[in-house]
Backbone bond lengths (Angstrom), bond angles and torsions (degrees), N, CA, C in turn:
res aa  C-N    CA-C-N  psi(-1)  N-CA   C-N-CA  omega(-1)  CA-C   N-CA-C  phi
1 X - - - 1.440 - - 1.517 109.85 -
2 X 1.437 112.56 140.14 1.356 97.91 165.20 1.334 136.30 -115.33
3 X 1.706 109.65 25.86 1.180 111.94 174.28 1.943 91.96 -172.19
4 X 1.642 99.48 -172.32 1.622 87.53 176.51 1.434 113.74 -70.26
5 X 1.819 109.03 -46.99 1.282 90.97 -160.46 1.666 113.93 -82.98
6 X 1.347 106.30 -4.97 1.407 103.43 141.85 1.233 124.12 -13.79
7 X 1.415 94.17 -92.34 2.029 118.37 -165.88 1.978 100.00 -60.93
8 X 1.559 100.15 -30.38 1.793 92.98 162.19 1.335 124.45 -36.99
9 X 1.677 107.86 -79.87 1.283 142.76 -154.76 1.955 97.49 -59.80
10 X 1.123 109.52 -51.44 1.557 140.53 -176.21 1.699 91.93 -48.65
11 X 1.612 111.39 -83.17 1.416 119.90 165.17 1.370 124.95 -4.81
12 X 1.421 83.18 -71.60 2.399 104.68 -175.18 1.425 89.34 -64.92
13 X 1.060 132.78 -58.95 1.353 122.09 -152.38 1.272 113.04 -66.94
14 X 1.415 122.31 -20.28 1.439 134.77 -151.09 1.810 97.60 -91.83
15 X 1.690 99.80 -64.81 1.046 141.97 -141.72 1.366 109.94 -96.79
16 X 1.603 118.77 -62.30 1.132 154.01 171.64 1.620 119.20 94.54
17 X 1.401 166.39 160.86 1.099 150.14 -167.23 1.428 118.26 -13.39
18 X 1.730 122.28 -69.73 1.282 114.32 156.08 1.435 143.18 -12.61
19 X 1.111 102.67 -40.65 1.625 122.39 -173.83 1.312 104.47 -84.36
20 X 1.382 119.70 -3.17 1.634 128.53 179.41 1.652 102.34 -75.92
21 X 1.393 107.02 -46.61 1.277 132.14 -173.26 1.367 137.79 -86.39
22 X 1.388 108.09 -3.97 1.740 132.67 -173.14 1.409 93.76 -72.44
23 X 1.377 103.92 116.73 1.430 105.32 160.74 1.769 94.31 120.98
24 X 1.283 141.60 -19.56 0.950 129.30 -169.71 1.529 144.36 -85.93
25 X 1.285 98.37 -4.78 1.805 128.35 162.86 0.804 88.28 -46.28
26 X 1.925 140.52 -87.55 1.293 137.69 -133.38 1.619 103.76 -57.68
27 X 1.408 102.97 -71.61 1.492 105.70 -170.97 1.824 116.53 -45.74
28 X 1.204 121.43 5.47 1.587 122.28 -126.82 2.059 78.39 -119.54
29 X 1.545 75.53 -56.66 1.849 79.92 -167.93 1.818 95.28 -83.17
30 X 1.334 124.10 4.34 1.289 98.51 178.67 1.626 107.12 -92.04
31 X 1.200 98.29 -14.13 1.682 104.29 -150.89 2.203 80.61 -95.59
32 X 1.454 117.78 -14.23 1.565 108.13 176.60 1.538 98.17 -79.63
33 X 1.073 110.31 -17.90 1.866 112.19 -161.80 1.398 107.88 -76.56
34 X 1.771 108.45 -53.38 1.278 129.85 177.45 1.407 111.68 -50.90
35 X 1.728 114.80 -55.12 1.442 115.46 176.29 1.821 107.92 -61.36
36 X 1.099 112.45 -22.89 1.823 109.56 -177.48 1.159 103.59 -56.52
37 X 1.607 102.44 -35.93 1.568 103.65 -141.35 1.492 122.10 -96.84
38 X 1.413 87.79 -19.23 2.077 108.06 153.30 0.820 111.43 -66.44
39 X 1.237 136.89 -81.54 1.742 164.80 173.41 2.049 80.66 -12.03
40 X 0.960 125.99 -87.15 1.556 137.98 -158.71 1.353 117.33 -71.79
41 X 1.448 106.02 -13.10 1.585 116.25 168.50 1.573 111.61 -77.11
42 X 1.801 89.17 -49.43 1.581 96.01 -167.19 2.040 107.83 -59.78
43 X 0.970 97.35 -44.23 1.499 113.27 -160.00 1.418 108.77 -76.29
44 X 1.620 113.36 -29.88 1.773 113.20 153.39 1.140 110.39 -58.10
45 X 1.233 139.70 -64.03 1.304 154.65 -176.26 1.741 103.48 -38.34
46 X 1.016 99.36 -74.82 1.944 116.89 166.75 1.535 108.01 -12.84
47 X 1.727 85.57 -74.25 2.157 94.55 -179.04 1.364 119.16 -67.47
48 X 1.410 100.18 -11.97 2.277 109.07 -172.32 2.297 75.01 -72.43
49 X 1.213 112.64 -73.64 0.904 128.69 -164.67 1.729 137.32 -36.20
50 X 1.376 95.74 -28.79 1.461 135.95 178.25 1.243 99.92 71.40
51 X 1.542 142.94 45.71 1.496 148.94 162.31 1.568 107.04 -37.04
52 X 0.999 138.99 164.89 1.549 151.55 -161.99 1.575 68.05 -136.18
53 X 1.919 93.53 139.45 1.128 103.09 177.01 1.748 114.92 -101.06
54 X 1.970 105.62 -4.47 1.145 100.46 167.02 1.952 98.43 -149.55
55 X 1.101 90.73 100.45 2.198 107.22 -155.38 1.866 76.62 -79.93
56 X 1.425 85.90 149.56 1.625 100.53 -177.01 1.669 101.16 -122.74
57 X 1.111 128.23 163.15 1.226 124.71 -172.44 1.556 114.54 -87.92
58 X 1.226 115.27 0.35 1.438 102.91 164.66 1.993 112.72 -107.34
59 X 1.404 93.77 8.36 1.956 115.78 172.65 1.670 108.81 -140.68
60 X 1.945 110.63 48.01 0.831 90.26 179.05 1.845 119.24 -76.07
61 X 1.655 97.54 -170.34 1.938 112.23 -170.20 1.643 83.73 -89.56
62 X 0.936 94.53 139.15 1.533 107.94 155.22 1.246 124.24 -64.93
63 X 1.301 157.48 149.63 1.220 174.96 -83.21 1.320 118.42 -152.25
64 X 1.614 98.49 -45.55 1.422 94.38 -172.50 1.964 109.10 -101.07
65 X 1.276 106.32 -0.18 1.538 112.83 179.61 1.807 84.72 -71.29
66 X 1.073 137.88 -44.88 1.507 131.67 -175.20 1.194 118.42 -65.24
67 X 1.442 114.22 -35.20 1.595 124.37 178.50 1.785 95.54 -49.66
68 X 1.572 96.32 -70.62 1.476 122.60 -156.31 1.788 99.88 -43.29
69 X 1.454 117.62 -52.97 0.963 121.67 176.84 1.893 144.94 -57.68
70 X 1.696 85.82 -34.03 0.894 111.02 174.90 1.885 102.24 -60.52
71 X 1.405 103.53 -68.25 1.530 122.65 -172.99 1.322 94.48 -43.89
72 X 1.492 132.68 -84.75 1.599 126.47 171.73 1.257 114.75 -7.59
73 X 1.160 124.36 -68.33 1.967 125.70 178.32 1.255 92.52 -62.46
74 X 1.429 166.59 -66.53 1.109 154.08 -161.99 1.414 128.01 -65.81
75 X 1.329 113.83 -0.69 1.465 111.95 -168.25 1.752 80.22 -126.61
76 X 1.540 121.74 -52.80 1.607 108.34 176.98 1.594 110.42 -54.97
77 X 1.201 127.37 -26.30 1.504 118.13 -177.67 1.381 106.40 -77.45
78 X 1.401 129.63 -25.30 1.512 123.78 165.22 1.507 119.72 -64.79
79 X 1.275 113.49 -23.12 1.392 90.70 168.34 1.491 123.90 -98.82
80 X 1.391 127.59 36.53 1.407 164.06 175.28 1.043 119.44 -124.81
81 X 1.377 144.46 -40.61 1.347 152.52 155.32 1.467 119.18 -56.70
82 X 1.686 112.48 -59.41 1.297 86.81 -164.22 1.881 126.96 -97.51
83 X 1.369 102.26 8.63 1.738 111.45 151.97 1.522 83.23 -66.88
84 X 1.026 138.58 -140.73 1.384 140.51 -165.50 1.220 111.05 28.98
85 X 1.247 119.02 -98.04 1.592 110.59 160.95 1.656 134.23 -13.85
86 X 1.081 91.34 -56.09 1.536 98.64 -176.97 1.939 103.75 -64.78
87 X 1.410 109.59 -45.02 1.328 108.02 175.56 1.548 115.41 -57.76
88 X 1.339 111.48 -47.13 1.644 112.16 -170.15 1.907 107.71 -64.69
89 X 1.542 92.48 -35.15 1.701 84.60 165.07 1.322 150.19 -69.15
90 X 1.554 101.10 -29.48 1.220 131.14 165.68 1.698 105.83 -48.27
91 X 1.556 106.29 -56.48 1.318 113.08 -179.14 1.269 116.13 -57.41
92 X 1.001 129.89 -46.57 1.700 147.37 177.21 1.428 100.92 -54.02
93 X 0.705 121.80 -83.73 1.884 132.03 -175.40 1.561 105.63 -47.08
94 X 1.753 122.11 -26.95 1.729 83.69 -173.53 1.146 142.49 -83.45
95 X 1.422 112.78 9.14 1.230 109.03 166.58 1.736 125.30 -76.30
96 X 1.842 91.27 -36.68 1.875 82.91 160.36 1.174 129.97 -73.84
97 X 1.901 111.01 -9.30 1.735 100.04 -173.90 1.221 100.08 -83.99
98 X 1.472 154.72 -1.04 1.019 145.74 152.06 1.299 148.92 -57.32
99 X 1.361 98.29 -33.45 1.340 125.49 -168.67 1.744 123.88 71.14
100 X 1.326 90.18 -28.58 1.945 87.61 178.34 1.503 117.63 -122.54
101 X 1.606 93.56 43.77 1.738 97.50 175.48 1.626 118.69 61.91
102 X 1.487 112.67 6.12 1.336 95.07 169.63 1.578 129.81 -84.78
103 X 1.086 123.98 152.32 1.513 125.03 -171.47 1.617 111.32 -73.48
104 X 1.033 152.29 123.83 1.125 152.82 -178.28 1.971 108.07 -95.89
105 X 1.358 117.46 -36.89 0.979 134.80 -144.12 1.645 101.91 -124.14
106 X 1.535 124.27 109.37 1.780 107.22 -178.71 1.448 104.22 -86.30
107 X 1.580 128.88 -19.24 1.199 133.86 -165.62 1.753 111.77 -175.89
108 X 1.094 102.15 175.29 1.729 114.30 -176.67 1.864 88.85 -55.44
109 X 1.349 99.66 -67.90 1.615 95.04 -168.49 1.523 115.38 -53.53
110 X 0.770 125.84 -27.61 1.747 123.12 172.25 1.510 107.18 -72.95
111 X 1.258 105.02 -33.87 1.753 109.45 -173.66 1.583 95.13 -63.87
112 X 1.395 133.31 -53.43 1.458 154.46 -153.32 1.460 80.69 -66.24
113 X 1.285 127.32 -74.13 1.421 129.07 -132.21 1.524 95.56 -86.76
């Protein structure tokens, strides 16, 4: 390609609207997994913690129950993210890790397995 709307025009023509969109499951369900996986970290963490679910300023939360929590969802969402990652890249790259355009990879699940 030699520019974006290049690789656009190229796309539609090839592909047709669809072809805008090939490829977007993977990233789609990783990025629902990742948000699960904060969302359910943070909020375990919260109740481990005894967080007030609505702290008033004369009972405020302490500071560091948010730190703590926060960090918990951030370190459990890494081990959910970056298989994911690593798969969606894998996918991306095989046509250059080859060198002659062959596909190595039919899908995330073949990439996984």
């Amino acid at each position: 390609f030699t520019g974006p709307i290049d690789c656009l025009t190229q796309t539609y023509k090839k592909n047709g609207v669809f072809g805008l969109y090939r490829g977007l499951t993977s990233p789609l369900l990783g990025a629902m997994a990742e948000n699960a996986t904060l969302f359910v970290a943070n909020g375990f963490t919260k109740r481990v913690l005894n967080v007030q679910e609505h702290p008033t300023l004369k009972d405020p939360v302490p500071m560091w129950k948010y730190i703590i929590s926060g960090g918990t969802a951030g370190i459990c969402v890494a081990f959910v993210l970056t298989p994911v990652e690593l798969i969606k890249c894998r996918l991306q790259v095989q046509n250059a890790a080859t060198g002659e355009g062959a596909i190595l990879y039919k899908g995330p699940l073949d990439c996984l397995l």
